[in-house]
C-alpha positions as CSV (number, residue, x, y, z in Angstrom):
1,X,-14.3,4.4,16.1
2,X,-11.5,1.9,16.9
3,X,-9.0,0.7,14.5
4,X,-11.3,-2.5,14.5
5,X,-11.3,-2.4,10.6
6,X,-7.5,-1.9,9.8
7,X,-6.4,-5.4,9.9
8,X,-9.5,-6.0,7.2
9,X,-8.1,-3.0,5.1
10,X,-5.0,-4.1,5.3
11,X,-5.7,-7.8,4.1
12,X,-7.5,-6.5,1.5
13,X,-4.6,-4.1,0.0
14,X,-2.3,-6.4,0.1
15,X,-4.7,-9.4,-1.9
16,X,-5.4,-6.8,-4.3
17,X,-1.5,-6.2,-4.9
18,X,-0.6,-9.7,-5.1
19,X,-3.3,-10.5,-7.4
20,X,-1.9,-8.0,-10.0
21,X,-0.3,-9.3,-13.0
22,X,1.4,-5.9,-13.6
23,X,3.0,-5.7,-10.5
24,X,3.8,-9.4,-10.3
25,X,5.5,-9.1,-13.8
26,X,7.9,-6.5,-11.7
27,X,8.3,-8.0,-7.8
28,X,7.1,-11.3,-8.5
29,X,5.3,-12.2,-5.2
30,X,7.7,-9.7,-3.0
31,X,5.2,-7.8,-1.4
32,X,5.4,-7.8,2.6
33,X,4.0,-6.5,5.2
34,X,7.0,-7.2,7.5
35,X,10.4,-8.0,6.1
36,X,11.1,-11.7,5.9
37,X,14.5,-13.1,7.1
38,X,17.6,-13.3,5.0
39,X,18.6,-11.6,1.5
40,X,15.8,-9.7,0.0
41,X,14.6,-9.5,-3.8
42,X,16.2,-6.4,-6.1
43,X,12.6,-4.8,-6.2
44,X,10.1,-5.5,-3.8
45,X,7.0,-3.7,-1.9
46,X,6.1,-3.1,1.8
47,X,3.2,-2.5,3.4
48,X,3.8,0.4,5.9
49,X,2.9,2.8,8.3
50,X,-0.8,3.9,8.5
51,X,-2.5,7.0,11.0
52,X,-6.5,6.4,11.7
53,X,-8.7,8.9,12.6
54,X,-12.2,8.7,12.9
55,X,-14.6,10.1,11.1
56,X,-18.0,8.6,12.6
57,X,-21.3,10.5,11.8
58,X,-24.8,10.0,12.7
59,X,-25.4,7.5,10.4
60,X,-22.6,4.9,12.1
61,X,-19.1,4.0,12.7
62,X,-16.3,5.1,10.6
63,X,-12.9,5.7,9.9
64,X,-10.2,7.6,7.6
65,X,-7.2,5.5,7.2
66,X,-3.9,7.5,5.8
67,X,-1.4,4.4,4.6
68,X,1.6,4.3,2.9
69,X,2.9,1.5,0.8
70,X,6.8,1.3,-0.2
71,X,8.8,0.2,-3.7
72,X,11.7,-0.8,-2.5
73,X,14.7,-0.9,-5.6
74,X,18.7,-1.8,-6.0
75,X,17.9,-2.0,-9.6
76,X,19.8,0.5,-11.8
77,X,17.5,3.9,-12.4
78,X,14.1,4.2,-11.3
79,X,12.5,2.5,-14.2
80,X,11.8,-0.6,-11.9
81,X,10.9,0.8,-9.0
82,X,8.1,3.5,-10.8
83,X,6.9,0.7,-12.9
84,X,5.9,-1.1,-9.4
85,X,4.6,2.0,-7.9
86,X,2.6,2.7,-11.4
87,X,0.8,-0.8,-11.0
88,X,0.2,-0.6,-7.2
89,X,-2.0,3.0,-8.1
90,X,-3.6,1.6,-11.0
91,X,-5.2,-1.2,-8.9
92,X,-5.6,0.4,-5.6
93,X,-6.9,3.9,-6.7
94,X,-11.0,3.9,-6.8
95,X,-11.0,0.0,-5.3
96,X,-13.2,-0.6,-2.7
97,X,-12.4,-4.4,-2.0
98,X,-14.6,-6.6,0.1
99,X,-13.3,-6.2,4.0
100,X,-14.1,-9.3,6.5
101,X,-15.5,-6.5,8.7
102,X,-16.7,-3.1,7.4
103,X,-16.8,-2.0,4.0
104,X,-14.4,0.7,1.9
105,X,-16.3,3.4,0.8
106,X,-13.4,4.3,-1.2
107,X,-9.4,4.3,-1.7
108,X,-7.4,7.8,-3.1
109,X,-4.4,8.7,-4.3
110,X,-3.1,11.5,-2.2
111,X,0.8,11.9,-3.2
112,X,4.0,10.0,-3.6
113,X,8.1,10.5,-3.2
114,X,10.6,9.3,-5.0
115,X,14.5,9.6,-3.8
116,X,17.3,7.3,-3.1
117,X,19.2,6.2,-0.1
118,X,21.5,3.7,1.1
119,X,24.9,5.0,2.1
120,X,25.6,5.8,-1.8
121,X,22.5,6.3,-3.1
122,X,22.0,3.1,-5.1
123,X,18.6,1.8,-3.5
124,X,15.6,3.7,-5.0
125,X,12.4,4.6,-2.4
126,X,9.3,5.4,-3.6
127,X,6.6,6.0,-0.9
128,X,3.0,6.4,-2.3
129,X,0.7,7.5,0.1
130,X,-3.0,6.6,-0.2
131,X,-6.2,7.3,2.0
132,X,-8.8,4.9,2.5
133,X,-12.6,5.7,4.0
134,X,-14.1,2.4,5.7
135,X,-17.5,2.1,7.8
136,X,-18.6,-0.5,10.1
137,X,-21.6,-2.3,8.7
């Protein structure tokens, strides 16, 4: 197995999260997948890093896809920033979301962090990291 399906998966996380009322009503539409140009938002989420491994069987083509998806936050506290990474779990946990090639089997919850950087520690991180079992139909 290839990472022929992550682009699909990928497109498919992401229209998930910005189809979510709950998580619009905290980053509005600032999800990305790369950073745009210029000042960004107070709260806003990225789409990033992802390891594949395959995990093909007699039966077909397949893949395990461990992804990790970013709340970004100068807001004061973490209130903000959890609220976004509270949405982002309720609708990607136990989705499997139509994929342009392949098909999820299933999207989990594995673990997230929570800590702040920036040189005085006023932006808030939270990485949630999911996996996500596709097969090639």
């Amino acid at each position: 197995m290839s990472c022929a399906m992550s682009g699909p998966l990928q497109a498919a996380v992401y229209q998930l999260l910005a189809a979510d009322a709950a998580l619009a009503a905290v980053v509005g539409g600032a999800i990305y997948d790369g950073l745009p140009a210029g000042p960004l938002p107070e709260t806003y989420v990225n789409l990033g890093p992802e390891v594949v491994r395959d995990r093909s069987d007699r039966e077909g083509a397949g893949a395990l896809h461990r992804f990790t998806i970013s709340v970004i936050s100068e807001a004061q506290g973490f209130a903000a920033a959890k609220a976004a990474a509270a949405a982002i779990g309720d609708v990607l946990v136990d989705a499997v979301p139509p994929l342009s090639r392949g098909r999820v089997v299933g999207i989990w919850f594995e673990r997230a962090q929570a800590r702040r950087t920036g040189s005085a520690g006023q932006i808030r991180r939270i990485d949630l990291n999911f996996r996500a079992r596709v097969e090639d139909a």
